[in-house]
C-alpha positions as CSV (number, residue, x, y, z in Angstrom):
1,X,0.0,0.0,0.0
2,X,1.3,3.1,-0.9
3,X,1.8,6.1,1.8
4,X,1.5,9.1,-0.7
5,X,-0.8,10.5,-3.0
6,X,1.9,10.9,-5.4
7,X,1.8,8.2,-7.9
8,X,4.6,5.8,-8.1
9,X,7.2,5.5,-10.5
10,X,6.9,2.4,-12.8
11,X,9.6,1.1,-15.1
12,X,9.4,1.0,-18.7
13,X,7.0,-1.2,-19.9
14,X,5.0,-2.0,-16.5
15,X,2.6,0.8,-17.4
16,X,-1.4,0.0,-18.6
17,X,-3.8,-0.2,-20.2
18,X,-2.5,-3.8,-21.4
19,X,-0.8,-6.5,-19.4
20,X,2.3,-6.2,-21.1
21,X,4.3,-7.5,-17.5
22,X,2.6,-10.7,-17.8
23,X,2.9,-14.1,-20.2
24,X,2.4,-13.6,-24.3
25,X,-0.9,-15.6,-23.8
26,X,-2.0,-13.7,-21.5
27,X,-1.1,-10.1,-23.3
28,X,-4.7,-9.6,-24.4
29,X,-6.2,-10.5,-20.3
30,X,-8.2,-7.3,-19.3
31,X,-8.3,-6.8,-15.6
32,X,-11.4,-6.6,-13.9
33,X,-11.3,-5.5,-9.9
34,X,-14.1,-6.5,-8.1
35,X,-13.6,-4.7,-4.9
36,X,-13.3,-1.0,-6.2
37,X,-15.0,1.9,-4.0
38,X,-16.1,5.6,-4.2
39,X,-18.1,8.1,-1.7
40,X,-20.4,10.8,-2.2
41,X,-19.8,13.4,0.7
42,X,-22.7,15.3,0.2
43,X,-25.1,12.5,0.3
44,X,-22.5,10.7,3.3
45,X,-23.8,13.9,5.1
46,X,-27.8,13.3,4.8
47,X,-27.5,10.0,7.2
48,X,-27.8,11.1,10.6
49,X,-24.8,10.6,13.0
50,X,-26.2,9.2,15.8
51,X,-26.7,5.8,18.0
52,X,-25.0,2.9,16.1
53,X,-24.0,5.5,13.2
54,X,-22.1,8.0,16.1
55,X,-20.1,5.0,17.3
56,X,-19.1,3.6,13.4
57,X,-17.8,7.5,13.1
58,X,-15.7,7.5,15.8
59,X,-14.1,4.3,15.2
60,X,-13.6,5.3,11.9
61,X,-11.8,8.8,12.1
62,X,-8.9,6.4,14.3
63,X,-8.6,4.1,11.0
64,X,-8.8,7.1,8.6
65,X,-6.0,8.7,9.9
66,X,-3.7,6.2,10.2
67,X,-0.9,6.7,7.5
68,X,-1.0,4.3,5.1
69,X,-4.6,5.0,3.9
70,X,-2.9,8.0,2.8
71,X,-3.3,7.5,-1.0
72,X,-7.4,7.7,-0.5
73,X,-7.1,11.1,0.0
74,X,-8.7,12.8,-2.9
75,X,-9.6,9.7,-4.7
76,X,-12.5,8.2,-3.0
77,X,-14.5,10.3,-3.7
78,X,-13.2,10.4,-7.5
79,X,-14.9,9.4,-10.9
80,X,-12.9,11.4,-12.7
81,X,-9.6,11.4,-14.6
82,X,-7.7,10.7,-11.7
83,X,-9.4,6.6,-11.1
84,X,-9.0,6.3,-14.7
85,X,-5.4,7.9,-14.6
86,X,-4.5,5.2,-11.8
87,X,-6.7,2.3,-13.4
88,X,-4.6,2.5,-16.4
89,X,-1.6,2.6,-14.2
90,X,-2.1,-0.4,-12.6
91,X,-3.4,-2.6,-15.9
92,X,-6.8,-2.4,-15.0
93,X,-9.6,-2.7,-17.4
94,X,-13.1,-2.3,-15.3
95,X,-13.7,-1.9,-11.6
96,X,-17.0,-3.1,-9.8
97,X,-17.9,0.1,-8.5
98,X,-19.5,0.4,-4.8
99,X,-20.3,3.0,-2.3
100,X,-18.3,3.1,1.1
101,X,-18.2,4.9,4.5
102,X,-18.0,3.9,7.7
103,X,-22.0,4.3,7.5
104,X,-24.5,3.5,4.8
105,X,-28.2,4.2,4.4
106,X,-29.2,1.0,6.5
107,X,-28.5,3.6,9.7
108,X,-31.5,5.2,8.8
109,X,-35.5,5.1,8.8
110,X,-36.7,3.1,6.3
111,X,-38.2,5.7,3.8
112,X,-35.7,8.3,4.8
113,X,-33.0,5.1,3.9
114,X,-34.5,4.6,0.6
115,X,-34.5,8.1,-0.7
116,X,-30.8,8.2,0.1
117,X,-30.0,5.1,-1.2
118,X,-31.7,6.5,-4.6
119,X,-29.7,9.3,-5.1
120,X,-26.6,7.3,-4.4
121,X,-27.4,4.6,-7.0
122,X,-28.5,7.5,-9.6
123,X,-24.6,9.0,-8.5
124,X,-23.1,5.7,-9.4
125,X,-25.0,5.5,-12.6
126,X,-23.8,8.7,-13.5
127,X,-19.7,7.4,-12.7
128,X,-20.0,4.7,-14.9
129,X,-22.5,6.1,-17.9
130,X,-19.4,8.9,-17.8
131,X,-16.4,5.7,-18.8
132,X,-18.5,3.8,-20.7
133,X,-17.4,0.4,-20.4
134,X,-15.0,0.9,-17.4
135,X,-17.3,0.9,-14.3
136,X,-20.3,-1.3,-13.2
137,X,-21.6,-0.5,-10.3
138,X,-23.4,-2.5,-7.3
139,X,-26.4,-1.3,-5.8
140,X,-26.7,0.5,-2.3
141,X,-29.6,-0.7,-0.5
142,X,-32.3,0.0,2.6
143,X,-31.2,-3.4,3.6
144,X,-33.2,-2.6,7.2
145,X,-36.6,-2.5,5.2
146,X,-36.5,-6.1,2.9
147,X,-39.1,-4.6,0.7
148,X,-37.8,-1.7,0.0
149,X,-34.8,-2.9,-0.7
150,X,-36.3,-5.5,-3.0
151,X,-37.8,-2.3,-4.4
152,X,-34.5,-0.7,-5.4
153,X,-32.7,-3.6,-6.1
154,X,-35.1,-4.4,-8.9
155,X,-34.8,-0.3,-10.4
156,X,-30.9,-1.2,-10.0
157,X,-30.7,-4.3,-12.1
158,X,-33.5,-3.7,-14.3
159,X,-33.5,-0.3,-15.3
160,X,-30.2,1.1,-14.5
161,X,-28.1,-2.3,-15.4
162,X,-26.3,-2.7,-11.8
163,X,-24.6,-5.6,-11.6
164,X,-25.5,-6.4,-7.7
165,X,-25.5,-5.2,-4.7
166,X,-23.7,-4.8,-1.5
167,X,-23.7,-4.7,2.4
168,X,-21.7,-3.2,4.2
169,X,-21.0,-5.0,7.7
170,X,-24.2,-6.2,9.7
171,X,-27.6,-4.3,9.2
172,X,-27.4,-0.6,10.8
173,X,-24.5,-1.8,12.5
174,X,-26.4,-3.9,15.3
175,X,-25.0,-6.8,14.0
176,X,-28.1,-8.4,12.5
177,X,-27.5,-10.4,9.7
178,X,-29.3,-11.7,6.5
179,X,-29.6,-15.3,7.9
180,X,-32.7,-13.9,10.2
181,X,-35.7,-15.1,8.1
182,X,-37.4,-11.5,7.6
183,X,-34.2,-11.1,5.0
184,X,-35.7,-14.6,2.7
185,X,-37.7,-12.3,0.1
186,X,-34.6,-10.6,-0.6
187,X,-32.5,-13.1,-0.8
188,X,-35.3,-14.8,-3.3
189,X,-35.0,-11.5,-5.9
190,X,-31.3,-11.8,-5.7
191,X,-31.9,-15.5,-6.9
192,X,-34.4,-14.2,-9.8
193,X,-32.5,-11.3,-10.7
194,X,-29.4,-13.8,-11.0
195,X,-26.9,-10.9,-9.6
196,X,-24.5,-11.0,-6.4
197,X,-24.6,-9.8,-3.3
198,X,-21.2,-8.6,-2.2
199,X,-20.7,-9.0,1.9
200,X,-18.6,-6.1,3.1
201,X,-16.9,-5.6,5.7
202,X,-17.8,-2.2,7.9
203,X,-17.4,-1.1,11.7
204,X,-18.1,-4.2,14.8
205,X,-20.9,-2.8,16.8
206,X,-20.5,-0.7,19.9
207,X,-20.9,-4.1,22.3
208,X,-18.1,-6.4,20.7
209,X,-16.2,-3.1,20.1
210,X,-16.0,-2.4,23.7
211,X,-15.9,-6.1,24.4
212,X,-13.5,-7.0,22.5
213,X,-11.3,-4.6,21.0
214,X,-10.6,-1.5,23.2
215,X,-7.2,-0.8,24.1
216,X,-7.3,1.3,27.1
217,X,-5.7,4.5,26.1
218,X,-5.2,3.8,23.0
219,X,-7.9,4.8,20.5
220,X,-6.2,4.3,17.2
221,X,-4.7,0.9,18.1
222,X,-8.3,0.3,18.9
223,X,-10.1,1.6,16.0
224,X,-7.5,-0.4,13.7
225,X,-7.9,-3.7,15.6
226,X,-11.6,-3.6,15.6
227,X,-11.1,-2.9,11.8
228,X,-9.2,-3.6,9.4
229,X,-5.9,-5.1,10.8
230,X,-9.0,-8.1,12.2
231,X,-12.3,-7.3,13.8
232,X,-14.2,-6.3,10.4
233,X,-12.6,-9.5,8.7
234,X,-14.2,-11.7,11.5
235,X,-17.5,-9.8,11.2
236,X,-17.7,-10.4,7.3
237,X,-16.6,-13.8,8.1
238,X,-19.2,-15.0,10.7
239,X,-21.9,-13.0,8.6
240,X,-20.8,-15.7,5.5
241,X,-20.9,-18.5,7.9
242,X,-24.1,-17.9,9.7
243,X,-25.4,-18.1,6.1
244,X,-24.2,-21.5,5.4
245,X,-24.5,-23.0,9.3
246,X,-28.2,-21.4,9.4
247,X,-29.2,-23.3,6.6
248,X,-30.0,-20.0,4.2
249,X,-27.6,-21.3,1.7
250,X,-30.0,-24.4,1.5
251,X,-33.3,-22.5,1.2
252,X,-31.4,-19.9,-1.6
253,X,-29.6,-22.6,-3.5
254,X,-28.9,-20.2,-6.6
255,X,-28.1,-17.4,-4.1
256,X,-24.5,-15.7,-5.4
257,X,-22.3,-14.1,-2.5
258,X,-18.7,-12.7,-2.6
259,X,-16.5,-12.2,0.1
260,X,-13.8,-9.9,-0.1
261,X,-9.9,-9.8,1.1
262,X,-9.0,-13.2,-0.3
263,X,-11.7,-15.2,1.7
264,X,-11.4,-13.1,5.3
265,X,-9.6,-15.8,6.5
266,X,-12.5,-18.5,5.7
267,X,-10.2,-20.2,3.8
268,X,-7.5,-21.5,6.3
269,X,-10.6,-23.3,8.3
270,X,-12.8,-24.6,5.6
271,X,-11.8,-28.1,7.2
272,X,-12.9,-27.1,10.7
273,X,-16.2,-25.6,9.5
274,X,-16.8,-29.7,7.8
275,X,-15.4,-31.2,11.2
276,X,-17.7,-28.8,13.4
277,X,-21.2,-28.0,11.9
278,X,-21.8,-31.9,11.0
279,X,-24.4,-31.7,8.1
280,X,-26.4,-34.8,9.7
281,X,-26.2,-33.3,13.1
282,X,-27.6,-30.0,12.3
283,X,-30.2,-30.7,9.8
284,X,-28.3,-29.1,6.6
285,X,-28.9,-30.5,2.8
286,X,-25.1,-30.2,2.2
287,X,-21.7,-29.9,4.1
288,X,-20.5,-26.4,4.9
289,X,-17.4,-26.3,2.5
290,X,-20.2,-27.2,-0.2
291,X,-22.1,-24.5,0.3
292,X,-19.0,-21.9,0.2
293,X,-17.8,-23.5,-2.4
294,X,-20.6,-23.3,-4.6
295,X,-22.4,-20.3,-3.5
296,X,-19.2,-18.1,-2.5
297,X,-16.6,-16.1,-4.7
298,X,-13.7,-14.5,-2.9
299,X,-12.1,-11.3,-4.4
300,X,-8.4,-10.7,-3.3
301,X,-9.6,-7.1,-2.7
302,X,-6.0,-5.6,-2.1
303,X,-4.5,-8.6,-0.3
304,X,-1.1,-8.6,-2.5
305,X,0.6,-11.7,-1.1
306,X,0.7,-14.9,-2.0
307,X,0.1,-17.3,1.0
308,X,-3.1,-16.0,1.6
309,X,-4.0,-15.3,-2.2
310,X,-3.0,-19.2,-2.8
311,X,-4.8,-21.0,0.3
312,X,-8.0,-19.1,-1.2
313,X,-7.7,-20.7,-4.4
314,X,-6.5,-24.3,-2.8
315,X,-9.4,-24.3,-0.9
316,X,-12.0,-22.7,-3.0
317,X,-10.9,-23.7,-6.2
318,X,-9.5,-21.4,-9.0
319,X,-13.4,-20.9,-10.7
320,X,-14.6,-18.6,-7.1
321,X,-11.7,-16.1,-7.3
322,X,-11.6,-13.0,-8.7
323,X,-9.3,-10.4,-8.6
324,X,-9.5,-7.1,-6.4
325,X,-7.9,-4.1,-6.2
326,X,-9.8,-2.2,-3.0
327,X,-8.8,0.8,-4.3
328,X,-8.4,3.3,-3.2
329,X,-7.6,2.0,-0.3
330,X,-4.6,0.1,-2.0
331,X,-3.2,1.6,-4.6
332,X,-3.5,0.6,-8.3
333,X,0.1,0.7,-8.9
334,X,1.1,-1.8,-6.8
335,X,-1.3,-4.6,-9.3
336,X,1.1,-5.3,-11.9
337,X,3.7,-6.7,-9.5
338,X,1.4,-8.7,-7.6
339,X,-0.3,-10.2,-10.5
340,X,3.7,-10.8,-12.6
341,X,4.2,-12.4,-9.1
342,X,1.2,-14.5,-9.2
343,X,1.5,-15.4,-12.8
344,X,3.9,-17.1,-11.6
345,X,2.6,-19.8,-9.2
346,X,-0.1,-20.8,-11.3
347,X,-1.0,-21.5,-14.6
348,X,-2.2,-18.9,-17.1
349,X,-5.1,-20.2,-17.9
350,X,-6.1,-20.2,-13.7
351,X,-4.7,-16.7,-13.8
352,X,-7.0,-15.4,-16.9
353,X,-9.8,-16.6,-14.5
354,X,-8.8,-15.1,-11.7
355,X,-8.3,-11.9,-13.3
356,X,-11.1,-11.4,-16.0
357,X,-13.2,-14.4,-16.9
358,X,-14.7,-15.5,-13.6
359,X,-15.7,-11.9,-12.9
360,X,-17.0,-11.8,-16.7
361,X,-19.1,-14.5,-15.7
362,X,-20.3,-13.8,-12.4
363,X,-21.7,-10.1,-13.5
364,X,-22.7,-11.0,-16.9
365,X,-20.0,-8.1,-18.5
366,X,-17.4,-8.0,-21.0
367,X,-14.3,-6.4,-20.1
């Protein structure tokens, strides 16, 4: 991740559009990055900052600050020349384009949640109709009112071509999750409309916050390891698995979900979850590393090493992985050396998956 906002020096012949650091075959791949976010301050500023909302704030002005998140500054909350500018930079092709904050319109009232969710979805619209071709975007959604939500996901898909939809953390962040049954109807037009939904992760509620993850005396230390250095990754985790372990998975069978940062850690325990939720046991029509495995895609969302990067696709298989820049949170230049470095460890057909055709797939785009 870069610390600076300047952008950083390539050598000769590392620099995009095209993939020219990468095998012959593969010199005609397009990069697609599934993980790719942008903010709209103005309409941040119409969800109330208060309760749940107040607490997500806080926590998140002690990981915004922290140095290395540097390179966000002026860019996430950029459409312009300056995401295209570092797209073609860093090889990339398209980005999945998605709305983030440490708050989202599932803080709000229902209705009041809906109209803002509009105008952020008509703002996306807008970013991608602008690059034709470059951006698709995924729907922001009144997740706290299912049929409103189902609402605006249908104008999304249907009428404004979205290509899905995401959440960010748990519902309002109280730490409800989509397994609870009042969620099926949506989960049932994300099965019709044939389009993913993308689990993010976002700030732990206040109670496992102060449970869990306060440092005395040290806010930022706090902040950082109740978000992104673990606590969010757990959160996005247990949110995935309560989905399988609840038996959702079973009753959406053709439900779609992608998890970001090369699994958030799933991957290293897909053998416990088999051991531990016995499908006999607990009533479930298939074991839980089916379920993932079928019903889950991972994104490497900015997760540039290989370990990680390689248990995901040992344990997944190469088909559910797609590639991720997070940007701007990591920085698009750093893509071309990650993927050279990936390209080689595995094969170039695996790597054309990862990179473009599984994505291609999954959204029903053409890079």
């Amino acid at each position: 991740m870069s610390g600076s906002s300047d952008t950083i020096p390539l050598p000769p012949g590392l620099l995009g559009p095209g993939c020219t650091y990468l095998r012959p075959e593969l010199s005609d791949m397009k990069v697609i990055g599934a993980e790719e976010h942008i903010t709209f301050p103005e309409l941040m500023d119409r969800i109330p900052k208060e309760g749940a909302a107040a607490h997500a704030m806080e926590v998140f002005q002690g990981i915004s600050s922290y140095h290395p998140f540097a390179y966000a500054d002026g860019r996430v909350d950029n459409a312009g020349a300056q995401r295209i500018k570092d797209m073609d930079e860093g090889g990339i092709s398209v980005q999945i384009l998605s709305f983030t904050g440490p708050i989202n319109t599932t803080f709000m009232e229902p209705q009041a949640g809906l109209e803002v969710a509009q105008a952020i979805n008509n703002e996306l619209k807008k970013a991608a109709d602008s690059h034709g071709g470059r951006l698709f975007p995924l729907a922001e959604l009144p997740f706290q009112d299912p049929q409103l939500a189902i609402q605006e996901l249908r104008r999304c898909v249907q009428e404004l071509g979205f290509v899905g939809a995401m959440l960010a953390g748990s519902v309002g962040g109280t730490g409800l999750c989509l397994d609870d049954p009042r969620f099926d109807p949506l989960l049932a037009c994300f099965e019709e409309l044939d389009v993913p939904l993308y689990l993010h992760p976002n700030i732990v509620p206040k109670a496992v916050y102060d449970t869990l993850y306060t440092i005395p005396g040290k806010a930022g230390l706090s902040s950082l390891l109740a978000g992104p250095g673990w606590g969010w990754h757990s959160e996005a985790a247990t949110h995935t698995l309560r989905l399988a372990i609840s038996g959702t998975l079973d009753r959406h069978p053709r439900l779609k979900v992608i998890l970001g940062h090369a699994g958030e850690m799933m991957p290293a325990l897909m053998h416990r979850f088999d051991v531990m939720f016995d499908r006999e046991e607990f009533g479930l029509q298939r074991t839980v590393g089916e379920m993932l495995r079928s019903q889950v895609w991972l994104s490497i969302s900015g997760v540039f090493c290989a370990p990680p990067t390689m248990i995901a696709i040992q344990a997944w298989g190469v088909d559910r992985i797609l590639f991720g820049n997070d940007y701007p949170y990591v920085d698009a230049q750093s893509v071309p050396m990650f993927l050279k470095g990936l390209g080689d460890v595995v094969a170039p057909s695996d790597l054309r998956k990862i990179c473009q055709t599984n994505a291609e797939k999954l959204f029903k785009i053409k890079a």
